[in-house]
C-alpha positions in Angstrom: 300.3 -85.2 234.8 299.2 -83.0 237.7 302.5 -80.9 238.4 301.5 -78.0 236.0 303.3 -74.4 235.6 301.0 -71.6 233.7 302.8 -69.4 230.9 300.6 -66.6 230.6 298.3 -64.8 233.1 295.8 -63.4 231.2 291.8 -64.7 230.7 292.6 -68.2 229.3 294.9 -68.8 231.8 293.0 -67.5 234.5 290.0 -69.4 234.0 292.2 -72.3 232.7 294.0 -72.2 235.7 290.9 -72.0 238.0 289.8 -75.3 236.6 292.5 -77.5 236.8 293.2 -76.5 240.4 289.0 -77.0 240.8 289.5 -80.5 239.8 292.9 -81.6 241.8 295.6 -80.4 239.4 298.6 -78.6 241.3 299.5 -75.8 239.6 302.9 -75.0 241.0 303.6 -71.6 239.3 302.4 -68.7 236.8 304.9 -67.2 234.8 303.8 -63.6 233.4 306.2 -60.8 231.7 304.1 -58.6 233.9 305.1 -59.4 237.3 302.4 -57.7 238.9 300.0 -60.0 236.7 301.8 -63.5 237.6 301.2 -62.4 241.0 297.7 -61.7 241.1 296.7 -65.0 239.2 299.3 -66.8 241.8 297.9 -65.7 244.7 294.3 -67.3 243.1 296.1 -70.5 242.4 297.6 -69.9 246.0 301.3 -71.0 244.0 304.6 -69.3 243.1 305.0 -66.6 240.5 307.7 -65.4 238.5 308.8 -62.8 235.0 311.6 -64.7 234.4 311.7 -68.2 232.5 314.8 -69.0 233.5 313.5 -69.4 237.6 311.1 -72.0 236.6 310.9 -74.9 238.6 310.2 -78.6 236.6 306.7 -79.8 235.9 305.0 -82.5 233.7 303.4 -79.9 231.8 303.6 -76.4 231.1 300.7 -74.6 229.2 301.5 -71.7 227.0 298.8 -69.7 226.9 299.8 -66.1 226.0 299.4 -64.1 222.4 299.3 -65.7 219.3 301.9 -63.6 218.0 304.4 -64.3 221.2 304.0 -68.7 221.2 306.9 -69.2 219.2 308.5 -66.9 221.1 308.0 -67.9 224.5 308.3 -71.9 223.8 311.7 -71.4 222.4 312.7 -71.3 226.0 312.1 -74.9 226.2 313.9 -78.1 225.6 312.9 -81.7 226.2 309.1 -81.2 228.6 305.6 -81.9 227.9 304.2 -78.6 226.5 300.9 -77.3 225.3 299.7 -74.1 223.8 295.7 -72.7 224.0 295.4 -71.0 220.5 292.5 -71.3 218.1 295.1 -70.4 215.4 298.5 -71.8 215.9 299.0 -74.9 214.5 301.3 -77.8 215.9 304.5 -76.8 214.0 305.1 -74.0 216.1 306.6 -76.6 218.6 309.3 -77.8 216.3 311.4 -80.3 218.0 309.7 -81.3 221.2 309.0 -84.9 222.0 305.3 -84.1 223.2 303.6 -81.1 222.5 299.9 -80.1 221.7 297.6 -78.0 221.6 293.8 -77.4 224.3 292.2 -74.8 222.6 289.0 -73.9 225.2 286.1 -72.6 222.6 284.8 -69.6 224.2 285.4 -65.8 225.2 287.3 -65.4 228.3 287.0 -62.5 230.5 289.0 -62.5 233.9 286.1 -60.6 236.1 283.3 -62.6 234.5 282.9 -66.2 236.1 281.8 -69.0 233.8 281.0 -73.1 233.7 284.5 -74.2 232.6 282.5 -78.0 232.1 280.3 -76.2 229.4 283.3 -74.8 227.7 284.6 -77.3 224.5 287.7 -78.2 224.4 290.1 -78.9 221.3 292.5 -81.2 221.4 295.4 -81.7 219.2 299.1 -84.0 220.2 302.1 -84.8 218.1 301.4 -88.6 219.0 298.8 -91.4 220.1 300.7 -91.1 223.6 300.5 -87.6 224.6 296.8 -87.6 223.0 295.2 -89.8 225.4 297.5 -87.9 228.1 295.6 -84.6 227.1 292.3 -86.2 226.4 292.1 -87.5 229.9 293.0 -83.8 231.3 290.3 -82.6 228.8 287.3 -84.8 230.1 288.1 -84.2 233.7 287.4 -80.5 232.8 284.8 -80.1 230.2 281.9 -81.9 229.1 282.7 -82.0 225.5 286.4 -83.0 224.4 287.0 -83.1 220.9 290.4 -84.0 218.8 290.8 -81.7 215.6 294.0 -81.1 213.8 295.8 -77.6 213.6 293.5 -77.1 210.0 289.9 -77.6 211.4 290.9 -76.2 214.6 291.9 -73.3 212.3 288.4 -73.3 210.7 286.5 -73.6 213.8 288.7 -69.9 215.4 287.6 -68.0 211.8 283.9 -69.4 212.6 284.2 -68.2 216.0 284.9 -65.0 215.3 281.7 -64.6 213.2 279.6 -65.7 215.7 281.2 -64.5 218.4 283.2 -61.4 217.7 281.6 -59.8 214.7 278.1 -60.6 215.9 279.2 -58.8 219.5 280.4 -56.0 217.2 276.7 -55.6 215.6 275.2 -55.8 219.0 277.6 -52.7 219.7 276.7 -51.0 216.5 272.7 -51.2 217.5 273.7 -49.9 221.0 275.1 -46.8 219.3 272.4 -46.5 216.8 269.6 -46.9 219.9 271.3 -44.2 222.0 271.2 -41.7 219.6 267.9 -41.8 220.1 267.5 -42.5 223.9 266.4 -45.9 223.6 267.3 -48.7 225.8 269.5 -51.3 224.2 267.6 -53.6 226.6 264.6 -53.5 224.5 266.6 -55.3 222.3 267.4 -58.4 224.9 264.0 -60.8 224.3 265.0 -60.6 220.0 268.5 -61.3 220.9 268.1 -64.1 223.2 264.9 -66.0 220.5 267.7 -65.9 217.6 269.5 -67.3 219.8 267.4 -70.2 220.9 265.9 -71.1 217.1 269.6 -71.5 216.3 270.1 -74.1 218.8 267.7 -76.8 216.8 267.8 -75.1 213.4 270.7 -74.5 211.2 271.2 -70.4 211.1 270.5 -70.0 207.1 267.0 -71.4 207.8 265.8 -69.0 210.5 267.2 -65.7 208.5 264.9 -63.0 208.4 264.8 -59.6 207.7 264.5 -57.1 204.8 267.8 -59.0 203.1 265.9 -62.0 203.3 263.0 -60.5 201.7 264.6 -58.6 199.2 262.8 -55.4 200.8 264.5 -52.4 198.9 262.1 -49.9 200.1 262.8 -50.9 203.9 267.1 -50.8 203.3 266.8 -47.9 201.5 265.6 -45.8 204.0 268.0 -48.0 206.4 270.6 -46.3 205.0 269.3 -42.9 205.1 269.2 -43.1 208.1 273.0 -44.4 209.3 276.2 -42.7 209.1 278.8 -43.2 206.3 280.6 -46.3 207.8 277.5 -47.9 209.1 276.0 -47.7 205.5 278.9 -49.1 203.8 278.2 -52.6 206.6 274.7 -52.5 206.3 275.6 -52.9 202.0 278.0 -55.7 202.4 276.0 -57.8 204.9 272.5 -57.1 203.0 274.1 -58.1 199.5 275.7 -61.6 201.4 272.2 -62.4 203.1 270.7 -61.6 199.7 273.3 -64.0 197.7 272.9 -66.8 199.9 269.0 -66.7 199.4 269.6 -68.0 196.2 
């Protein structure tokens, strides 16, 4: 399958659509409801753009890859192709009726102006048969160094993980920038303790490398932690403290 036409022109599909061409695919158009957007991705992908489903051309795949909430949506439009979607969180019966569908779910945070190692980037791969499977598990491995088939529940379990680790933690990291500038400090500072948590977790499951005055049961230290923070902050520092405290036990 190398004819391919992009529905959606936002990060996944941009860095999505980078790859395949990278590696030989032709993708032959970008479809966007923002025209403007279709345009700009197209003119990347050196293809045709369009905002109307109706003008596009035929392609042995198409590859939804727009908001969860606007899949079903969007792949109503279609009857009878090969078709894919890129969520962490959709499962397969969002497609209904279609002979072969799937999902490629790429595991990572996408950001159009930030370039990134699209083979370092796992890829999830689901197919309503053996068939199509092997069809999308051959695309897969041409892209990415780690192809791995999970079904719509796992893959389900693995997007709630990811969010933890990825957008919650990103949200503390944003919390401590606040905190640090309130008192002219360099969030920087904080880079070298950021980047060691990082690399302990990398041989060591994360429970066994906690530390911290939750781990320790310091009360002294997190009451004067919360002193010190606002309302809201206090009321996060609580919940996480208590878990990291119940899960010493």
């Amino acid at each position: 399958m190398k004819n391919i036409i992009l529905i959606g022109s936002g990060n996944v599909a941009t860095h999505l659509g980078i790859a395949l061409k990278n590696e030989g695919y032709n993708i032959l158009q970008v479809w966007s409801m923002q025209v403007d957007n279709a345009k700009f991705l197209a003119d990347k992908l050196d293809c045709k753009f369009t905002n109307s489903l109706d003008d596009l051309v035929k392609a042995d795949l198409y590859i939804a890859s727009v908001k969860d909430d606007k899949i079903e949506e969007v792949i109503s439009n279609f009857q009878n192709v090969n078709i894919v979607h890129t969520s962490g969180s959709i499962g397969l019966k969002v497609f209904k009726s279609f002979t072969n569908c799937g999902v490629f779910y790429p595991l990572q945070t996408f950001n159009k102006s930030v370039d990134i190692a699209f083979s370092e980037i796992p890829l999830c791969i689901e197919a309503n048969n053996p068939k199509f499977e092997k069809v999308l598990l051959k695309i897969g491995e041409s892209l990415s160094n780690t192809v791995v088939k999970m079904n719509s529940e796992q893959r389900k379990q693995l997007h709630i993980a990811a969010v933890f680790a990825c957008n919650f933690s990103n949200h503390m990291f944003a919390i401590a920038d606040d905190i640090l500038r309130k008192s002219n400090i360099n969030f920087n500072l904080l880079h070298p303790l950021i980047s060691k948590t990082i690399k302990q977790i990398e041989k060591n499951s994360p429970k066994n490398v906690q530390t911290g005055p939750a781990k320790r049961n310091d009360k002294k230290i997190i009451e004067s932690h919360l002193q010190f923070l606002e309302k809201n902050q206090q009321e996060l520092y609580k919940l996480i403290t208590n878990s990291i405290i119940s899960n010493n036990d």
